[in-house]
GUBAPA-446115 format. One record per residue (C-alpha): residue in three letters; x, y, z. Coordinates in steps of 0.001 Angstrom, whole numbers, plus 500000, padded with zeros to 6 digits. Example, Ala and Ser with C-alpha at 12.3 -4.5 7.8 and 13.67 -1.06 7.14 Angstrom:
BEGIN
+--------+--------+--------+--------+
: residu :      x :      y :      z :
+--------+--------+--------+--------+
:    ALA : 512300 : 495500 : 507800 :
:    SER : 513670 : 498940 : 507140 :
+--------+--------+--------+--------+
END
This chain:
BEGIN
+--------+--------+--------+--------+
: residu :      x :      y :      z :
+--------+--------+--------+--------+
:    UNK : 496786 : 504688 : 524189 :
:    UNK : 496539 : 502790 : 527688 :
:    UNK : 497452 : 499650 : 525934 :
:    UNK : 500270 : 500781 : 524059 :
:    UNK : 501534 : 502388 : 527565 :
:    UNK : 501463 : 498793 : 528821 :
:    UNK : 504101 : 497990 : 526257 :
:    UNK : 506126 : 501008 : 526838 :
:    UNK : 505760 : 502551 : 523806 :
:    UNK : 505012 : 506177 : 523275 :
:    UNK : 501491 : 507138 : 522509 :
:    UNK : 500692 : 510607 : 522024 :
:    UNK : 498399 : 512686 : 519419 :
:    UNK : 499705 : 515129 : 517324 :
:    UNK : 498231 : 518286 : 515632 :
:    UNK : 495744 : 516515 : 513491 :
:    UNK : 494749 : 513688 : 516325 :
:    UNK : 496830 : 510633 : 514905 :
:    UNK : 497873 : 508607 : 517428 :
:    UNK : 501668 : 508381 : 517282 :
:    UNK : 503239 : 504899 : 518441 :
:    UNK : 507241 : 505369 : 518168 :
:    UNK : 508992 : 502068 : 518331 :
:    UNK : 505692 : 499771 : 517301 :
:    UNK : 506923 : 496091 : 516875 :
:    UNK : 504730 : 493372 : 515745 :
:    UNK : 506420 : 490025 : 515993 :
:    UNK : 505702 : 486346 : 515817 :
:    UNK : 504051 : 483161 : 514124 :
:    UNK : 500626 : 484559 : 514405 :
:    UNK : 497683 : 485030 : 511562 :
:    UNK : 495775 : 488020 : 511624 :
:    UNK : 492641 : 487333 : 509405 :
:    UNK : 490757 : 490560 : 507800 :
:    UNK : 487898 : 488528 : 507595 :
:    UNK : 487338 : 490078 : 504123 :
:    UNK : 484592 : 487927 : 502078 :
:    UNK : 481854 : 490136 : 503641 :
:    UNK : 482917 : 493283 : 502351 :
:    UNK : 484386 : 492046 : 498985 :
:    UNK : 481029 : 490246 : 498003 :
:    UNK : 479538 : 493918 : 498843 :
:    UNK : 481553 : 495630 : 496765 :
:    UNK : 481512 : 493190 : 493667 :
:    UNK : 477841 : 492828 : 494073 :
:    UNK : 477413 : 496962 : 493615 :
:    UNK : 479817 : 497061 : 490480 :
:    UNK : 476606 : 496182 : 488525 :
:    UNK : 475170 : 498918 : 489499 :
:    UNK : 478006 : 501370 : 488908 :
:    UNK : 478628 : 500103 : 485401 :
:    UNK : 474242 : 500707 : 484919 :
:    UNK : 474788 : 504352 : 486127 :
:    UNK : 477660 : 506302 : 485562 :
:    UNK : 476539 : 508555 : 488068 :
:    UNK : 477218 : 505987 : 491060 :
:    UNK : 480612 : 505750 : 492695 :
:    UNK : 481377 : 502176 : 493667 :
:    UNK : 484118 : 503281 : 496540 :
:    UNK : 481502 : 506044 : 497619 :
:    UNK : 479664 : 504419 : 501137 :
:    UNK : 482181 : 501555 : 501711 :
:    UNK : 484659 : 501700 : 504320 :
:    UNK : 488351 : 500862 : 503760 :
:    UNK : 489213 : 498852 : 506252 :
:    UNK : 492992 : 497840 : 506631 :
:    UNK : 494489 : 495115 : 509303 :
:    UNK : 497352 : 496924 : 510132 :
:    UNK : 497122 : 500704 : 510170 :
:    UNK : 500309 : 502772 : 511518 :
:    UNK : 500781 : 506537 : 511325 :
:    UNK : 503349 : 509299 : 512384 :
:    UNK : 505560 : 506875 : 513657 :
:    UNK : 509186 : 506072 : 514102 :
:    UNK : 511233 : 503139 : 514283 :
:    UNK : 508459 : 500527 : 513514 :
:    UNK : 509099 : 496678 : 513181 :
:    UNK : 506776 : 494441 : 511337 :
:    UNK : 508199 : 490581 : 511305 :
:    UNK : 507235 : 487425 : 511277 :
:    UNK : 503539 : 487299 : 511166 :
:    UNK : 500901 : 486732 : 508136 :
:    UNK : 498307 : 488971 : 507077 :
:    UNK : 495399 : 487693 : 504953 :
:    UNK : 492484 : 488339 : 503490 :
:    UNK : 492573 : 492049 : 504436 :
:    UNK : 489066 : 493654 : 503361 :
:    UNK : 490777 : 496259 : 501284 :
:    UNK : 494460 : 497381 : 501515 :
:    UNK : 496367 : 495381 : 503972 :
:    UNK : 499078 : 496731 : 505783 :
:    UNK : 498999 : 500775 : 505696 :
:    UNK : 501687 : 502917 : 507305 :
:    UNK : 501287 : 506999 : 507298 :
:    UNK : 504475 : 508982 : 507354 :
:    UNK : 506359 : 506696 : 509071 :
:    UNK : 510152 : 506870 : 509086 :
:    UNK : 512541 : 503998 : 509988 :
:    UNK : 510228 : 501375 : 509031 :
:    UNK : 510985 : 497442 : 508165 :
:    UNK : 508751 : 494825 : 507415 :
:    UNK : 510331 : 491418 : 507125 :
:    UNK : 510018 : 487489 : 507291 :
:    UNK : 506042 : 487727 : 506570 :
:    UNK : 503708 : 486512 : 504635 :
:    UNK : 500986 : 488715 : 503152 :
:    UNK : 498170 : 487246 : 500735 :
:    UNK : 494638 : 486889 : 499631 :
:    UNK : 492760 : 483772 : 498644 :
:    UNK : 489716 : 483757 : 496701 :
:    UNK : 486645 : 483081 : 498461 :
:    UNK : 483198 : 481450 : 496465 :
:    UNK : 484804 : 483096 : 493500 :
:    UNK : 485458 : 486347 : 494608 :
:    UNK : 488844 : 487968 : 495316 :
:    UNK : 489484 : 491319 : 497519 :
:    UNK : 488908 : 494507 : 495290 :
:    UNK : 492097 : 496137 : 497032 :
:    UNK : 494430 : 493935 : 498997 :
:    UNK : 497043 : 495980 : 498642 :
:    UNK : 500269 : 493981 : 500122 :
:    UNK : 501970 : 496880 : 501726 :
:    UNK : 501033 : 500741 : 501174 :
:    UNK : 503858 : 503190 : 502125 :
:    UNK : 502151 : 506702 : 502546 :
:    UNK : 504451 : 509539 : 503005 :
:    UNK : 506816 : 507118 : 504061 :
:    UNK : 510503 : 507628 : 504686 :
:    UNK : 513515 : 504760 : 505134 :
:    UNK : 511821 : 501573 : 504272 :
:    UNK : 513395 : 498181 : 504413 :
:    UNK : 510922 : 495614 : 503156 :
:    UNK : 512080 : 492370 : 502652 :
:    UNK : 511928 : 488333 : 502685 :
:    UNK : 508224 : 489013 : 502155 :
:    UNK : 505686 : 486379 : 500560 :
:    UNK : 503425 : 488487 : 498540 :
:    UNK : 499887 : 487029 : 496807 :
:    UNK : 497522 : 489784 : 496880 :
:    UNK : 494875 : 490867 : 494557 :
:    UNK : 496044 : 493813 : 493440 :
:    UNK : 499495 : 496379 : 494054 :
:    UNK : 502383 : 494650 : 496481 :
:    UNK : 504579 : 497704 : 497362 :
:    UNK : 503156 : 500702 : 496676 :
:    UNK : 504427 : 504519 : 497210 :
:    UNK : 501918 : 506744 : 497912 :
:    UNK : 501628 : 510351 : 499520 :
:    UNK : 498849 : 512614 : 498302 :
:    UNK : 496695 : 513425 : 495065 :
:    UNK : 494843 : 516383 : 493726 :
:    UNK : 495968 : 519328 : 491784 :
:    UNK : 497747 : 521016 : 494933 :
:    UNK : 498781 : 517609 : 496129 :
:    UNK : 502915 : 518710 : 496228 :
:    UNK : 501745 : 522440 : 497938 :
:    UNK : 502631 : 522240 : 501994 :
:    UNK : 500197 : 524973 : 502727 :
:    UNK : 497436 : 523664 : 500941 :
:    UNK : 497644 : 520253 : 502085 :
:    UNK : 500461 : 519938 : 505019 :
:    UNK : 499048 : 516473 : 505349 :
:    UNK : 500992 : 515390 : 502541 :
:    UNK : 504554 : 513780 : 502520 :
:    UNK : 506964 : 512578 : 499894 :
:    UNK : 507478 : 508712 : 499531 :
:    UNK : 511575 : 508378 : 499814 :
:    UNK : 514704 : 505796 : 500477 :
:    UNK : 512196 : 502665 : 499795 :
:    UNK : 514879 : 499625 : 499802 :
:    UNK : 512491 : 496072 : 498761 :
:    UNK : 515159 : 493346 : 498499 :
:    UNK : 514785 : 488778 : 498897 :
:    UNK : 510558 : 489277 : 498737 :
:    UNK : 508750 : 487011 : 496244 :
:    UNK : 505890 : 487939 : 494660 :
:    UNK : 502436 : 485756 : 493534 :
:    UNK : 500391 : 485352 : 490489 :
:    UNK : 498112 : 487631 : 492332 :
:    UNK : 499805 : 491026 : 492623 :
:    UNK : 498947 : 493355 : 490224 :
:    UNK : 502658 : 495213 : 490380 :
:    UNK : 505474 : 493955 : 492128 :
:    UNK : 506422 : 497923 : 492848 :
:    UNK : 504210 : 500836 : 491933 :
:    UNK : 504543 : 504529 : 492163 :
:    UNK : 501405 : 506217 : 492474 :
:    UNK : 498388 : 506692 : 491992 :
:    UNK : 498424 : 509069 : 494745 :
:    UNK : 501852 : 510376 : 494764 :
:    UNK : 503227 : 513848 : 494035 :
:    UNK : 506691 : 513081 : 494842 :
:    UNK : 508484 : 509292 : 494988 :
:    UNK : 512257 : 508821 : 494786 :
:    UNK : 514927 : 506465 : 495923 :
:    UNK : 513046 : 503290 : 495355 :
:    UNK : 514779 : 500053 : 494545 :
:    UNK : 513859 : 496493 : 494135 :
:    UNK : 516333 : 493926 : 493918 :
:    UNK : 517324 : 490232 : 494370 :
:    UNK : 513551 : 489190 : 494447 :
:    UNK : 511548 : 486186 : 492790 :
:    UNK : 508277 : 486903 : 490541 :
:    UNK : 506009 : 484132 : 490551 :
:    UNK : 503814 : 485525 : 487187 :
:    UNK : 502745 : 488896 : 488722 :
:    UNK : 501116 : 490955 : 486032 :
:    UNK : 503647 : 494336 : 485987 :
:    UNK : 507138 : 494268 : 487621 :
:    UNK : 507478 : 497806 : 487796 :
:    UNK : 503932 : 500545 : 487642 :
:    UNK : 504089 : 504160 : 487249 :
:    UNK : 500724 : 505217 : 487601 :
:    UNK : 500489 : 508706 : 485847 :
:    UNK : 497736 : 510783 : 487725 :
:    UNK : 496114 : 513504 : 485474 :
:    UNK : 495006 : 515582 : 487765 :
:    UNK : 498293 : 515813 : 490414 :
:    UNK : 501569 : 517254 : 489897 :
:    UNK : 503875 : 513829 : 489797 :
:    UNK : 507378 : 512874 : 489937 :
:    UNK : 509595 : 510026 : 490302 :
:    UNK : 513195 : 509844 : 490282 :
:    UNK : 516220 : 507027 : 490904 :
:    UNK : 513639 : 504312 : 490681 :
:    UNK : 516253 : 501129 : 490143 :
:    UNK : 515089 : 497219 : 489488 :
:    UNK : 518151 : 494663 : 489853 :
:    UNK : 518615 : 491061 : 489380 :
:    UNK : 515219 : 489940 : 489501 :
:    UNK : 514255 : 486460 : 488159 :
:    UNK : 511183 : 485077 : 487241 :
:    UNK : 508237 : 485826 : 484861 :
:    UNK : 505730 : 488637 : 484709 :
:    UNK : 503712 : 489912 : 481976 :
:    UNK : 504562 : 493293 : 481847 :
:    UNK : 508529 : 494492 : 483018 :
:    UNK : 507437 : 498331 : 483107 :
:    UNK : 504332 : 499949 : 482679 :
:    UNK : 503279 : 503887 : 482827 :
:    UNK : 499533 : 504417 : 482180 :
:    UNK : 497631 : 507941 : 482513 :
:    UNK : 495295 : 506913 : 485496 :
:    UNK : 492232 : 508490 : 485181 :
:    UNK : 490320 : 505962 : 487253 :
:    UNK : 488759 : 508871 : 489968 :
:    UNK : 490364 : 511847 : 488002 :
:    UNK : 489045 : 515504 : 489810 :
:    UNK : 490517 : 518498 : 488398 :
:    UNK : 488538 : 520383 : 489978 :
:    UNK : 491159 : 521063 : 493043 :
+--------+--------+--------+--------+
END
């Protein structure tokens, strides 16, 4: 909090003790390195294990570390600067509204053979107004993803008021890697995700253009979801899967 003082931004904690940082800016030439190999040889070397005994839950014990983490913020500027090798999702920004990230760079190499087991590019989580674009993304698994809750009473504001809806997503000029799992995906944890669109933007051999994961066990919808004049090649233009990957319907 002191240090974001000494930048003049506003830094404050809300109901649920997130540190708020209206007006966050992150701007430059710089690398910031996740330093990921560690924790991805970890989890790869434990998959053996969880495919031995069903009863083990590979994501159960590890951290998720991310390198950039924002939440309940406004008016937040991401430019310039290259993210790599995150340990699992890269950037992550929590109901944030106003938010652009633009002119960067954001990939994952593989290291002695092994690759990040979540690098998502950029995670939008109860996000609102989003402007992402002239992005490089290479990252072992989803690029721009909508997110914003899961579980049975996922879309219920009493139940879980952490929740948001994912809304007014604009991804426009960003190329995307052989890498990326999906150039844009909807889910998996996401009760409600509308106004997306993805236009003008290169795909370098991605695997999906377009994912809309189907949760089983939360309430789900997406609407005005438009892709235009995209070039390139992927292997998949549009692909909506039940994902029953950590499925709990117990509530």
């Amino acid at each position: 909090t002191d240090v974001l003082s000494s930048f003049g931004l506003k830094a404050e904690k809300n109901g649920r003790n997130d540190i708020t940082a209206d007006g966050f800016k992150i701007s430059g030439e710089g690398i910031v390195d996740g330093l990921g190999y560690s924790l991805w040889h970890a989890f790869w070397s434990s998959i053996g294990t969880y495919r031995r005994r069903r009863d083990v839950n590979v994501h159960v014990g590890l951290l998720r570390p991310r390198v950039l983490f924002v939440s309940n913020s406004k008016d937040v500027d991401v430019s310039g600067v290259t993210f790599k090798n995150s340990k699992f999702w890269t950037p992550h920004f929590y109901r944030c509204t106003n938010l652009k990230v633009h002119d960067c760079a954001i990939y994952a190499d593989v290291i002695n053979g092994r690759k990040g087991p979540s690098t998502d590019a950029i995670d939008l989580d109860g996000c609102r107004d989003v402007l992402v674009e002239n992005v490089l993304m290479n990252v072992n698994d989803d690029a721009v993803v909508m997110k914003g809750g899961m579980g049975v009473w996922a879309n219920d504001p009493v139940k879980c008021p952490w929740n948001s809806p994912t809304e007014n997503v604009l991804v426009r000029n960003c190329t995307f890697g052989p890498m990326c799992h999906a150039c844009l995906t909807l889910g998996s944890d996401c009760f409600l995700g509308r106004n997306a669109t993805l236009r003008d933007s290169r795909m370098l051999g991605a695997s999906l253009l377009l994912h809309l994961k189907m949760r089983v066990d939360t309430p789900q919808l997406y609407e005005n979801v438009l892709v235009e004049n995209c070039t390139g090649r992927v292997g998949t233009y549009l692909n909506a899967p039940a994902w029953t990957q950590m499925t709990d319907l117990k509530g």
